[in-house]
N, C-alpha and C positions, 0 to 999 in steps of 0.2 A: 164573672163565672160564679154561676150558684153551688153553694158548700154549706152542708151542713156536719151537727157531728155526729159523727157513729161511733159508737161503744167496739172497741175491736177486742175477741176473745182469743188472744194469741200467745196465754200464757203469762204477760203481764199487766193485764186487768185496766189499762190506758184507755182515756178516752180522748181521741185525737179528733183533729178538723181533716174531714174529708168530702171533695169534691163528688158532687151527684154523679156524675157521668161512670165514677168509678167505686161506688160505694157499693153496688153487683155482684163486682168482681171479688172487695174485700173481704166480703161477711162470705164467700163463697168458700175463699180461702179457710176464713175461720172457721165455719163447719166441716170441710176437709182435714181441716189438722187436726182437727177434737175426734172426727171418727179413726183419722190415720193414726194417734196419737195411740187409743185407746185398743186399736187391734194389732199393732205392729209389734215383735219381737225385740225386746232389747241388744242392738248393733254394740256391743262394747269394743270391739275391736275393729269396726270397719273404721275406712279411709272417715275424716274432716273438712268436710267441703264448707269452705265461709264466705257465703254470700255479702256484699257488698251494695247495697240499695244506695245509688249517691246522694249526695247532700241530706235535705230535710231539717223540719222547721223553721226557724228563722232564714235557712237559705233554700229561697226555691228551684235553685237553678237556671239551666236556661226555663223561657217562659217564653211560647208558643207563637206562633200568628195569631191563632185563635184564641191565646189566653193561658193552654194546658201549664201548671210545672211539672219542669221534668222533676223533681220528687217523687211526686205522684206516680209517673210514668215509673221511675226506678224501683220505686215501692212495691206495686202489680207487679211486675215483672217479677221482683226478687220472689215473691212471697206464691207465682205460681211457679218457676222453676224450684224452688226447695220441696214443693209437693212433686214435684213428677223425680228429683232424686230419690227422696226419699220412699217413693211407689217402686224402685226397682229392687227394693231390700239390700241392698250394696255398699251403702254410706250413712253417711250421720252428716245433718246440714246443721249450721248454724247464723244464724245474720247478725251483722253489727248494729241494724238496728231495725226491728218490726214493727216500729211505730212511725209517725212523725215529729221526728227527735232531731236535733243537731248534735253529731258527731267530731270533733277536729279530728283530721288527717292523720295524723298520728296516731291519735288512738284508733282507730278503725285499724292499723295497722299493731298496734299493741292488743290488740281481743282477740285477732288471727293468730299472733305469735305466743299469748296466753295460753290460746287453748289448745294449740299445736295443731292447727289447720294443716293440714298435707295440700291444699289448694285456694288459691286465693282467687275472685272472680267480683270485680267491681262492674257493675252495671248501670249507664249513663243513656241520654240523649243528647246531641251537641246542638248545635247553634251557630250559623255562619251570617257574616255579612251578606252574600249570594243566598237569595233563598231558591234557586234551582237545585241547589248543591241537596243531593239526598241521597240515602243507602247507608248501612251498617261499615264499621269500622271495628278490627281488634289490635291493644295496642300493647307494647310490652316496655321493659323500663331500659332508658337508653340516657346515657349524658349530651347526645346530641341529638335535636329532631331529624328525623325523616323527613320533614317537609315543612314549608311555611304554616300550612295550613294544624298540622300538630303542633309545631311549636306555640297556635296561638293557642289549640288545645290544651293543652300541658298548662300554658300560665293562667289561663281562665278557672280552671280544676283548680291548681296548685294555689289559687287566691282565694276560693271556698273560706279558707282558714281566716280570710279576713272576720269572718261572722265571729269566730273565736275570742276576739277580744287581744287586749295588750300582749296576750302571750303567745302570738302568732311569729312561727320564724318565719321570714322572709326565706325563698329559696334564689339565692345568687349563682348565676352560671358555674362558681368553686364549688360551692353546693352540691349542685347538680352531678357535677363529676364524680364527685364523693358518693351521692346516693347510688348511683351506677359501679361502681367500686365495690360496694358492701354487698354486693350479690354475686356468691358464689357461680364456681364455673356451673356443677351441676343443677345450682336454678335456674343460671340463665336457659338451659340447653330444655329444662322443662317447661319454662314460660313460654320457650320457643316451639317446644311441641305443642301443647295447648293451646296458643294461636295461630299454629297453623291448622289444627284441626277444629277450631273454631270456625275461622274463615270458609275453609272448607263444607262446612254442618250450614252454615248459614246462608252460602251463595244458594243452596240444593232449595231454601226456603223464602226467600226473601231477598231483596234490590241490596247489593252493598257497592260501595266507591269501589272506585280503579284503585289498584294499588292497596287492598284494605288492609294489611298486616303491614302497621305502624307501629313506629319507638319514637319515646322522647322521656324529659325527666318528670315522670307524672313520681309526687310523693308518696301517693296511696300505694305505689307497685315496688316501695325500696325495703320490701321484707328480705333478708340474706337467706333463710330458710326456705321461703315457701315458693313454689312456683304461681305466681301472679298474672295476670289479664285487666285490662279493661275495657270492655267491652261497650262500644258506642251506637245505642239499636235502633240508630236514623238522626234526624234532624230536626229538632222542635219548628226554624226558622223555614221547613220548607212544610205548608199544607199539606200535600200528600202523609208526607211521612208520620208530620203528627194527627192528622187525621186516621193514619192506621194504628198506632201507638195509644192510644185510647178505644181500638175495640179490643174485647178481650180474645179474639179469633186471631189477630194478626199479635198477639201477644204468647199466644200459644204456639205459632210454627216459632218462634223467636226460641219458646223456650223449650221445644222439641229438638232444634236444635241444637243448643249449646248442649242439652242433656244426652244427645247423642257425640257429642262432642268428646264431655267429661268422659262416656264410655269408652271412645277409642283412646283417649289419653292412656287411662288405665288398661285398655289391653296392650298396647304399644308399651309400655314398661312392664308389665308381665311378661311378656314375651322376650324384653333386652335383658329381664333376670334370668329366665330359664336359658339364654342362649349364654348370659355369664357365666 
């Protein structure tokens, strides 16, 4: 795959390696944030929404038929959905990482709980043995999978941290129980709202699996505070899906919809305040 590098202007001045097919879309983003940046009111008290781009650098992800990483894929993604939040004047986005960087697990989840994210929203493309297997997936944090096919999610994701070096915790089925323990009743009940109204946003847009509003013990979603998602926006291992996941059109209903998503989240808790 042809990659060169591009100068990305998103604030911290990095010059990262990125793939031709996608470097469009990048610098697109970057002249959208520098104008949105420069006209936008300062949000001081609106909602924390923390985007979540997975992996990057030294871990590519899964990696394509054709070649795509999902990096890359997660990266676009993240960097046009914090623009279209941030167009409705209502939040304040932030991402754990705007470049192509390596992140360990942990912290991506320590930067959300730093900054006091009111929402967490991790954005992935999977990978299956089956390369028929295609459509969007959202997943929420469980001590036990939902199915074979997330359990092999969860440990594929939850190994990421291999890239991290000797200081990598393994996470063990006791673990697991654990991470699903440290989440309050009232995150679960919002995680639970969040992907349902995900799923919802997204079938109106694009192909997702049977049964798409999945749990297992993914580590990136064991914040106690914040209600969490992770969102799986196709399948690198089936052509279709990563053939659409590299235009920037079928990137945009993606992120049309979770950002109609986020909306109903928050009117649905607006409304259970006023009727408290």
């Amino acid at each position: 795959m042809l990659e060169r590098r591009l100068l990305l202007s998103l604030g911290t001045g990095a010059t990262v390696l990125i793939p031709s097919w996608l470097q469009p879309a990048i610098a697109w983003a970057a002249t959208k944030h520098k104008l949105h940046q420069a006209s936008k009111p300062l949000l001081k008290n609106a909602p924390l929404i923390m985007l979540d781009a997975g992996h990057g650098g030294k871990d590519p992800g899964a990696i394509g038929v054709a070649g795509t990483y999902e990096k890359h894929v997660a990266l676009a993604s993240a960097h046009a959905l914090k623009l279209r939040l941030e167009a409705s004047g209502r939040y304040r986005v932030a991402m754990t990482r705007a470049t192509d960087h390596f992140i360990p697990l942990e912290d991506r989840v320590a930067i959300a709980q730093d900054q006091k994210a009111d929402l967490f929203v991790s954005m992935h493309a999977d990978s299956v043995p089956d390369h028929s297997v295609r459509g969007a997936s959202v997943y929420t944090l469980s001590s036990d999978a939902s199915d074979r096919q997330t359990a092999g999610l969860a440990q594929r994701e939850n190994s990421s941290d291999r890239f991290a070096g000797p200081h990598f915790k393994g996470v063990s089925p006791a673990v697991a129980r654990i991470l699903a323990s440290l989440v309050g009743r009232e995150t679960r009940v919002g995680s639970a709202q969040l992907q349902q109204d995900m799923v919802q946003n997204l079938s109106d847009e694009i192909d997702i699996l049977p049964n798409p509003a999945r749990h297992a013990a993914f580590v990136v979603l064991k914040s106690a505070e914040i209600p969490s998602v992770l969102v799986e926006m196709g399948f690198m291992s089936n052509f279709k899906d990563e053939s659409a996941l590299r235009q920037q059109s079928h990137r945009d209903r993606i992120t049309l919809a979770m950002t109609n998503a986020v909306d109903a989240w928050y009117v649905a808790r607006q409304s259970a305040r006023m009727a408290g």
